[in-house]
PDB file of N, CA, C and O in Angstrom, chain B, residues numbered from 101:
ATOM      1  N   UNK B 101       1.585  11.680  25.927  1.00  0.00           N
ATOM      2  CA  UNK B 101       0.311  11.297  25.366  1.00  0.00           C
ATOM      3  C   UNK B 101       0.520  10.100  24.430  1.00  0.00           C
ATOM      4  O   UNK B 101       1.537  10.085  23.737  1.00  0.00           O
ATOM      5  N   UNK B 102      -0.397   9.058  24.354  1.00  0.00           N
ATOM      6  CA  UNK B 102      -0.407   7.862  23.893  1.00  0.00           C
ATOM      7  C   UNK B 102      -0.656   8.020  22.453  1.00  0.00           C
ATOM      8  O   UNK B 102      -1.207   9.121  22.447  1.00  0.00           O
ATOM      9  N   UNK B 103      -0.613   7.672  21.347  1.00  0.00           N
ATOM     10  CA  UNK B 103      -0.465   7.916  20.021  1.00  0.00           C
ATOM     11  C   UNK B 103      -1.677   6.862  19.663  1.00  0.00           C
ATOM     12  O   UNK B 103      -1.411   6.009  18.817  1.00  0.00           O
ATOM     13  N   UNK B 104      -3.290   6.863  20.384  1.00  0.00           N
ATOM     14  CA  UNK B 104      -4.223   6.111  20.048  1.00  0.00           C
ATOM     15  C   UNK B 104      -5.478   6.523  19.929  1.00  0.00           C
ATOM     16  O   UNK B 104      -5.568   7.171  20.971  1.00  0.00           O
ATOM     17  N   UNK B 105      -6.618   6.626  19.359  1.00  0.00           N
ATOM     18  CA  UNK B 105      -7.741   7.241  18.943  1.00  0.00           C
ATOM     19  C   UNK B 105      -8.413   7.120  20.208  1.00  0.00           C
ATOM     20  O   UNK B 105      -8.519   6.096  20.882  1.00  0.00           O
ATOM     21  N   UNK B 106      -9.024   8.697  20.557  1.00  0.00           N
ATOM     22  CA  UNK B 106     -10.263   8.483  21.605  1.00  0.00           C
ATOM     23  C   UNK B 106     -11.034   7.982  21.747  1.00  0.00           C
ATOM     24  O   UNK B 106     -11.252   7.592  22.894  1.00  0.00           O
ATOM     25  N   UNK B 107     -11.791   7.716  20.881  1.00  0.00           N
ATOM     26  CA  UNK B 107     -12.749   7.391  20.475  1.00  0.00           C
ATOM     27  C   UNK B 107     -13.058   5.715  19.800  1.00  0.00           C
ATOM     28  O   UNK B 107     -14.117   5.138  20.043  1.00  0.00           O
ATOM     29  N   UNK B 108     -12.143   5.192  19.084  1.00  0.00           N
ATOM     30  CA  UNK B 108     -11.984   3.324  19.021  1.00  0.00           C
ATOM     31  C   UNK B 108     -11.158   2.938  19.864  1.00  0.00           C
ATOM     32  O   UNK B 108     -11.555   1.942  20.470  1.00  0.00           O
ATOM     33  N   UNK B 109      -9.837   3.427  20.268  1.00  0.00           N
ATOM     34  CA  UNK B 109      -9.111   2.911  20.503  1.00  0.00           C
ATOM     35  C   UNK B 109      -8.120   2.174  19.939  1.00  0.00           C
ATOM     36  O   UNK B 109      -7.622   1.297  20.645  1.00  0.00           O
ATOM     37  N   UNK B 110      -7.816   2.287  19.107  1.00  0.00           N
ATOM     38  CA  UNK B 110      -6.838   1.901  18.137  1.00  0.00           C
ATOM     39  C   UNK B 110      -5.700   2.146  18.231  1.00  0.00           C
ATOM     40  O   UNK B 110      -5.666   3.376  18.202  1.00  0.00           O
ATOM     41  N   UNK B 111      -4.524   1.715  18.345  1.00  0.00           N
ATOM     42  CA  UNK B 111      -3.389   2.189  18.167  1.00  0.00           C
ATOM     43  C   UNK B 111      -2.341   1.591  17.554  1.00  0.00           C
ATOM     44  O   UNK B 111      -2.492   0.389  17.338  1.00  0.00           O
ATOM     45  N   UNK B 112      -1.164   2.162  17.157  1.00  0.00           N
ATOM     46  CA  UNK B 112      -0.046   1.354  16.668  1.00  0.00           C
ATOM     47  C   UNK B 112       0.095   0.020  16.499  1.00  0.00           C
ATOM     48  O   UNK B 112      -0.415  -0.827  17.232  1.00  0.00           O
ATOM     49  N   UNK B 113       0.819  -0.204  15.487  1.00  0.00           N
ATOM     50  CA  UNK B 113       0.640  -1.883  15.141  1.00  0.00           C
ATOM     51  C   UNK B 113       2.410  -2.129  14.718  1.00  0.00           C
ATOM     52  O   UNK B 113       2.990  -1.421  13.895  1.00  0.00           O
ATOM     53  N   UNK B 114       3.025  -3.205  15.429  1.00  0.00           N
ATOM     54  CA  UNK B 114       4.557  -3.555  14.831  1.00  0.00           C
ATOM     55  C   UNK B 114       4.382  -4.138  13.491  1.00  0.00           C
ATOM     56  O   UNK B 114       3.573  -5.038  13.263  1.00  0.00           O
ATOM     57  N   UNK B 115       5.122  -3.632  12.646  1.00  0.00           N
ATOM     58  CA  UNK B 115       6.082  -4.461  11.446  1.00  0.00           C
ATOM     59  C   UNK B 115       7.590  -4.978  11.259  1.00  0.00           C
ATOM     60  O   UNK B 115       8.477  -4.595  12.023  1.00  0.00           O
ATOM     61  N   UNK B 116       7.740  -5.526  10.608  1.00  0.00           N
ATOM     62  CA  UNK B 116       9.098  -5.798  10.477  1.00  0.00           C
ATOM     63  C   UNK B 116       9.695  -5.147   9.309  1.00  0.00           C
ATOM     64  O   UNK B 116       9.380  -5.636   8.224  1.00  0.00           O
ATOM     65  N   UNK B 117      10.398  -4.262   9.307  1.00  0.00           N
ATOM     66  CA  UNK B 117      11.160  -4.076   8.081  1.00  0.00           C
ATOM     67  C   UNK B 117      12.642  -5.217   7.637  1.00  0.00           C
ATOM     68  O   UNK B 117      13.302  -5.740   8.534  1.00  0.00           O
ATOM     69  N   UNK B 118      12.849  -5.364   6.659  1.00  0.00           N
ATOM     70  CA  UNK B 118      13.505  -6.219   6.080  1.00  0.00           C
ATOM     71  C   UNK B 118      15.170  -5.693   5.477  1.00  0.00           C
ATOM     72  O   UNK B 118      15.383  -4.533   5.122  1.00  0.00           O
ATOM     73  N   UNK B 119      16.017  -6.566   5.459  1.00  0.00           N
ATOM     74  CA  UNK B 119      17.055  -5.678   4.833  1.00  0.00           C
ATOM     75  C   UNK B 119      17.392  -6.405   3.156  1.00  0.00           C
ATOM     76  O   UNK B 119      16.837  -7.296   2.514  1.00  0.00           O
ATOM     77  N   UNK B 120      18.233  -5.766   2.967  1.00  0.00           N
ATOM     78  CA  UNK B 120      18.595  -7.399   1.437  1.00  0.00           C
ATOM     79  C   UNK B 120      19.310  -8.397   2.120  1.00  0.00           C
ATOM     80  O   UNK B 120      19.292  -9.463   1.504  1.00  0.00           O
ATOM     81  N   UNK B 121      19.929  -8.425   3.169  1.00  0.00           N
ATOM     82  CA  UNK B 121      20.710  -9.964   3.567  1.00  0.00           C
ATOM     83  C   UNK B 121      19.597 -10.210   4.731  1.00  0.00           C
ATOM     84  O   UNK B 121      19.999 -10.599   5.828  1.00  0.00           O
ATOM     85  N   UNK B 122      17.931  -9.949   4.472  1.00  0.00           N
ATOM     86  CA  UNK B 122      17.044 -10.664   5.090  1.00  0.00           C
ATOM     87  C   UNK B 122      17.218 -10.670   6.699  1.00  0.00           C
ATOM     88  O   UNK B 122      16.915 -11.743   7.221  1.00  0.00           O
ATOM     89  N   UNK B 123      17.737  -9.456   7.728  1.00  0.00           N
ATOM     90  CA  UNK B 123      17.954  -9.132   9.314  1.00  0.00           C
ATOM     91  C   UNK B 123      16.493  -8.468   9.416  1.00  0.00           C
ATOM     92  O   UNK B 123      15.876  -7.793   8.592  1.00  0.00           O
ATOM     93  N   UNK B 124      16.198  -8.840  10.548  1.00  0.00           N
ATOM     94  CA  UNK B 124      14.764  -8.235  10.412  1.00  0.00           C
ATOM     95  C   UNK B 124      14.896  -6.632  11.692  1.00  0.00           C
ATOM     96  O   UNK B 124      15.483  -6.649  12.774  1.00  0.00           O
ATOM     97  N   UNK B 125      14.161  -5.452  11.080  1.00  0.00           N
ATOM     98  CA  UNK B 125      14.546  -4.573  12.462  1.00  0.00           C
ATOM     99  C   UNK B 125      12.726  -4.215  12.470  1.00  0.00           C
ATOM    100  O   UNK B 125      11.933  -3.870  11.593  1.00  0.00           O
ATOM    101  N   UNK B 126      12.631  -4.461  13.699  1.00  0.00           N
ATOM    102  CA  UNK B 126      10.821  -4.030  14.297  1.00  0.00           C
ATOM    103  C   UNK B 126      10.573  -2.852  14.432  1.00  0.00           C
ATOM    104  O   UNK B 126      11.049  -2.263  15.402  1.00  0.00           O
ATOM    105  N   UNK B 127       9.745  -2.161  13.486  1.00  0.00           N
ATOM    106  CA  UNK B 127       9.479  -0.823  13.448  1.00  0.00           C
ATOM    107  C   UNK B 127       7.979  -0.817  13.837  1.00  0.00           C
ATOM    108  O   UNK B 127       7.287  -1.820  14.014  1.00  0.00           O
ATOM    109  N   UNK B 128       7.500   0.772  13.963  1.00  0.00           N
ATOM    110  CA  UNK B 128       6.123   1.196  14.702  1.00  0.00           C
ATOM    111  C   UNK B 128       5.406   1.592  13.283  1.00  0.00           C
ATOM    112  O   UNK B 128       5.874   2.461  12.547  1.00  0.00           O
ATOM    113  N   UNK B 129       4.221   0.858  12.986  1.00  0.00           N
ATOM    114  CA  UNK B 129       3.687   1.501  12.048  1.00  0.00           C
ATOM    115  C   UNK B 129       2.306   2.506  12.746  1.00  0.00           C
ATOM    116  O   UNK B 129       1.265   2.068  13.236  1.00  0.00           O
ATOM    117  N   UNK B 130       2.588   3.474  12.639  1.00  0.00           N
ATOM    118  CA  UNK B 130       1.225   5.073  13.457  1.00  0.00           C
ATOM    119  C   UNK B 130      -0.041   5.060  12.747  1.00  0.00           C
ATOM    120  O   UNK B 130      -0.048   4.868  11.531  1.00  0.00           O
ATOM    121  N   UNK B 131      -0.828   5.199  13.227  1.00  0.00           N
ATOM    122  CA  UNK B 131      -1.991   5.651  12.577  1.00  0.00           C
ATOM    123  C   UNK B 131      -2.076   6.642  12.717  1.00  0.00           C
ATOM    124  O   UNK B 131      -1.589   7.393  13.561  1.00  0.00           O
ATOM    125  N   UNK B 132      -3.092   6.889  11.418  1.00  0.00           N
ATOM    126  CA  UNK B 132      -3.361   8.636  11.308  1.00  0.00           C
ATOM    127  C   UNK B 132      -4.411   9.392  12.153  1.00  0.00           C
ATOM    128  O   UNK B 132      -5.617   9.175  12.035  1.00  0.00           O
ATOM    129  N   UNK B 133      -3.650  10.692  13.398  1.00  0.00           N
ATOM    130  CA  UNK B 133      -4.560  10.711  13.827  1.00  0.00           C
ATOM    131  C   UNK B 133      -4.535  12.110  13.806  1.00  0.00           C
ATOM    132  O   UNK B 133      -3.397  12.576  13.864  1.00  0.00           O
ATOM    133  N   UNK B 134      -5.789  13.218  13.717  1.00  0.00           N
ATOM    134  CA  UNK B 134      -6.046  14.034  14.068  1.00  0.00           C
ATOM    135  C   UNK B 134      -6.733  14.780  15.072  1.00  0.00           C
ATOM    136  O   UNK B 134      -7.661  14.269  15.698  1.00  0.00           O
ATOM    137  N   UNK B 135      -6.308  16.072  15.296  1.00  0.00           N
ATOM    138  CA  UNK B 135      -7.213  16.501  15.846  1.00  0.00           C
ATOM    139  C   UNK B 135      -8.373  17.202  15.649  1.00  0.00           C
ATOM    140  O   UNK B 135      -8.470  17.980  14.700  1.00  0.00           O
ATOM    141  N   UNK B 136      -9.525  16.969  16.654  1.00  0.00           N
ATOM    142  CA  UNK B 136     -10.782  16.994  16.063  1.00  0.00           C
ATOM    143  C   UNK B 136     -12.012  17.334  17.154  1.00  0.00           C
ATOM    144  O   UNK B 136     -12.255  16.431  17.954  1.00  0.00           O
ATOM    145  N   UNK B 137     -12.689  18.379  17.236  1.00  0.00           N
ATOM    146  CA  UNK B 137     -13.624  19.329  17.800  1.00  0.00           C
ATOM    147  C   UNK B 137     -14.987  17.652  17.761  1.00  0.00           C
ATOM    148  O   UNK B 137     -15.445  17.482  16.631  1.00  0.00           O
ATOM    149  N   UNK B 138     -15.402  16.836  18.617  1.00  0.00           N
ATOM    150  CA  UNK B 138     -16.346  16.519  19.040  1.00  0.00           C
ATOM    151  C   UNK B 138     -17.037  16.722  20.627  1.00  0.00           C
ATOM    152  O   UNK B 138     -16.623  16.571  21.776  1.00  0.00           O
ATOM    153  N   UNK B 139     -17.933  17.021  20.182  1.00  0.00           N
ATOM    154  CA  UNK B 139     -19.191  17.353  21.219  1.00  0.00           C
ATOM    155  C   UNK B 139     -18.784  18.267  22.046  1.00  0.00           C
ATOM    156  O   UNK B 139     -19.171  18.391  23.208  1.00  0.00           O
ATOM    157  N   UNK B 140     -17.659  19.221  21.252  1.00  0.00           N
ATOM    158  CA  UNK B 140     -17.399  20.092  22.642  1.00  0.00           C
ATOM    159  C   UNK B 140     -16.140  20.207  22.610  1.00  0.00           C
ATOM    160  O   UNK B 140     -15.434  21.207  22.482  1.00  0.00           O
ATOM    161  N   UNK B 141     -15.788  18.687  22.782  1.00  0.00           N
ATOM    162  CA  UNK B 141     -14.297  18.561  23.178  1.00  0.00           C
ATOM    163  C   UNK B 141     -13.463  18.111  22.490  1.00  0.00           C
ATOM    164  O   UNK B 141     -13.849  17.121  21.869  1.00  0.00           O
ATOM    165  N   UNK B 142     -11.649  18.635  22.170  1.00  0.00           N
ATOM    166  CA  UNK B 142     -10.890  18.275  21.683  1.00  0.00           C
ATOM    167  C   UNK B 142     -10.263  16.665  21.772  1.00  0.00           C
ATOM    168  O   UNK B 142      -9.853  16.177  22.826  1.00  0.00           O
ATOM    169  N   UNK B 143     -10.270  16.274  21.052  1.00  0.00           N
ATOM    170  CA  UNK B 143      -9.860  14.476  20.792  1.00  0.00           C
ATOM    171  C   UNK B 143      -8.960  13.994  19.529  1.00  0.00           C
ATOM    172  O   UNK B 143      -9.208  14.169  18.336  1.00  0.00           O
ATOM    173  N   UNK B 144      -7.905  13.372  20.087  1.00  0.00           N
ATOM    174  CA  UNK B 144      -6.732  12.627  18.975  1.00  0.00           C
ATOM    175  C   UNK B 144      -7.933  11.510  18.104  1.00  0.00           C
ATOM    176  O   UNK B 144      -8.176  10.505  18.772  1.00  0.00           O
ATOM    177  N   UNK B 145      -8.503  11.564  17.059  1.00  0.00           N
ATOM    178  CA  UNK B 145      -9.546  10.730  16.384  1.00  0.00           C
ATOM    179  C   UNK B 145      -8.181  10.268  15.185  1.00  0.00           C
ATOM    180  O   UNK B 145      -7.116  10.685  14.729  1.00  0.00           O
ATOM    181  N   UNK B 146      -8.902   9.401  15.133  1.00  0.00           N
ATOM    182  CA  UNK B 146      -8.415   8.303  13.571  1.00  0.00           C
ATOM    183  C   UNK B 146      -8.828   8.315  12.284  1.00  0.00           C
ATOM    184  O   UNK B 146     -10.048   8.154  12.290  1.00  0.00           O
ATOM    185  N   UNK B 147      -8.426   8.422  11.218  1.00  0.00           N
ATOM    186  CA  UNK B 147      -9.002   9.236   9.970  1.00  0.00           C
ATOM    187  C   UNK B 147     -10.433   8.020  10.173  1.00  0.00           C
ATOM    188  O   UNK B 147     -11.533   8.556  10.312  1.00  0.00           O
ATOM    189  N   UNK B 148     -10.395   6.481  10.185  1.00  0.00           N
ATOM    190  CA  UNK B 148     -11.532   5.886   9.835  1.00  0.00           C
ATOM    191  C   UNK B 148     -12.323   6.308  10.304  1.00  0.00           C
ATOM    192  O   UNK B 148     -13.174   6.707   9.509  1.00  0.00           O
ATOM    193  N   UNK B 149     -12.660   6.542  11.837  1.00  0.00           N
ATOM    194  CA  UNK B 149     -13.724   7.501  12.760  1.00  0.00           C
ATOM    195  C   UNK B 149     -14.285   8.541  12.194  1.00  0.00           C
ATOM    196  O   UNK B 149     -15.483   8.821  12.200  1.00  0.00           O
ATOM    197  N   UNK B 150     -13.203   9.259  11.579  1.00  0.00           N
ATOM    198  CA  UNK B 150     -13.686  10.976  10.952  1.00  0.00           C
ATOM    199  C   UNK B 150     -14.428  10.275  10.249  1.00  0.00           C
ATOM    200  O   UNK B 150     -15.613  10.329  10.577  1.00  0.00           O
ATOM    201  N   UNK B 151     -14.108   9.437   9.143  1.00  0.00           N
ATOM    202  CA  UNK B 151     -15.045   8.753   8.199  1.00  0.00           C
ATOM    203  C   UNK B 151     -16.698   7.886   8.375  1.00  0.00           C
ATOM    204  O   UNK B 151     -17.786   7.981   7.807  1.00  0.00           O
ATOM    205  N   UNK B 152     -16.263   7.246   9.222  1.00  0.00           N
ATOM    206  CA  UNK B 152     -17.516   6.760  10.185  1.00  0.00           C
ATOM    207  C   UNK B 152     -18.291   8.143  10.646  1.00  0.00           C
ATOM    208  O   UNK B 152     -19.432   7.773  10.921  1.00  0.00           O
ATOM    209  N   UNK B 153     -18.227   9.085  10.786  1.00  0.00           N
ATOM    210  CA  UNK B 153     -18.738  10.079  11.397  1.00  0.00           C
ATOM    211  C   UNK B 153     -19.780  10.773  10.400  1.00  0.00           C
ATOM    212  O   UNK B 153     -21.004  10.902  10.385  1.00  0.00           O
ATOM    213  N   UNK B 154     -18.325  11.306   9.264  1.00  0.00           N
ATOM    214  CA  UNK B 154     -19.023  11.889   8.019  1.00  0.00           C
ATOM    215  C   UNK B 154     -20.536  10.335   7.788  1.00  0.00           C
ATOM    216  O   UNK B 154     -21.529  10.671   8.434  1.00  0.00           O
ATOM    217  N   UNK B 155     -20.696   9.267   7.231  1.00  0.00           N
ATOM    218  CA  UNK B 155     -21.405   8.838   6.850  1.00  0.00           C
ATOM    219  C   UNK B 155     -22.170   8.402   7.770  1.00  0.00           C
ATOM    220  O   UNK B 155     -22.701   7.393   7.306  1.00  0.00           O
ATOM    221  N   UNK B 156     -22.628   8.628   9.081  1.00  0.00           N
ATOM    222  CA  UNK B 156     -23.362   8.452   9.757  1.00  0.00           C
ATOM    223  C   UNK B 156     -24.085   9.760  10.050  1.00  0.00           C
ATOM    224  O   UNK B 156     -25.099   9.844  10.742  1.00  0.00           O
ATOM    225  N   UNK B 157     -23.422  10.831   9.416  1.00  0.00           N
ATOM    226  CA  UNK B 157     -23.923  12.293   9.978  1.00  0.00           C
ATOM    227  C   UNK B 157     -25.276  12.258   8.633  1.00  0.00           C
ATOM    228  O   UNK B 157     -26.277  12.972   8.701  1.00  0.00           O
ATOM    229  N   UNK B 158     -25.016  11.340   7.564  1.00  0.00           N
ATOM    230  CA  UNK B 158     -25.849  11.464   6.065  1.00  0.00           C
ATOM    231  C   UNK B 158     -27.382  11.038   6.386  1.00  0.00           C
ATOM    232  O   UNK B 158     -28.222  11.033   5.486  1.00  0.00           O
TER     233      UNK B 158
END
């Protein structure tokens, strides 16, 4: 399973981590995703979505 929101589509983004003699090694930065009961059905969602959700539910 892909580590990206059902619902935007969003996923992982590269960084570079750094050392002190400045070698660069390319790491995965994840987004946060949970799982989450919409319309029925179970879905990997992204905390911003949950958020978008809550204030659209107001």
């Amino acid at each position: 399973m892909a580590r990206r929101c059902d619902l935007c589509g969003r996923g992982s983004t590269k960084d570079a981590s750094r050392s002190h003699s400045n070698i660069k090694t390319v790491k995965r930065q994840h987004i946060n995703l949970q799982m989450k009961r919409v319309d029925g059905k179970r879905l990997k969602v992204c905390t911003s979505c949950i958020k978008d959700m809550a204030k659209k539910k107001k």
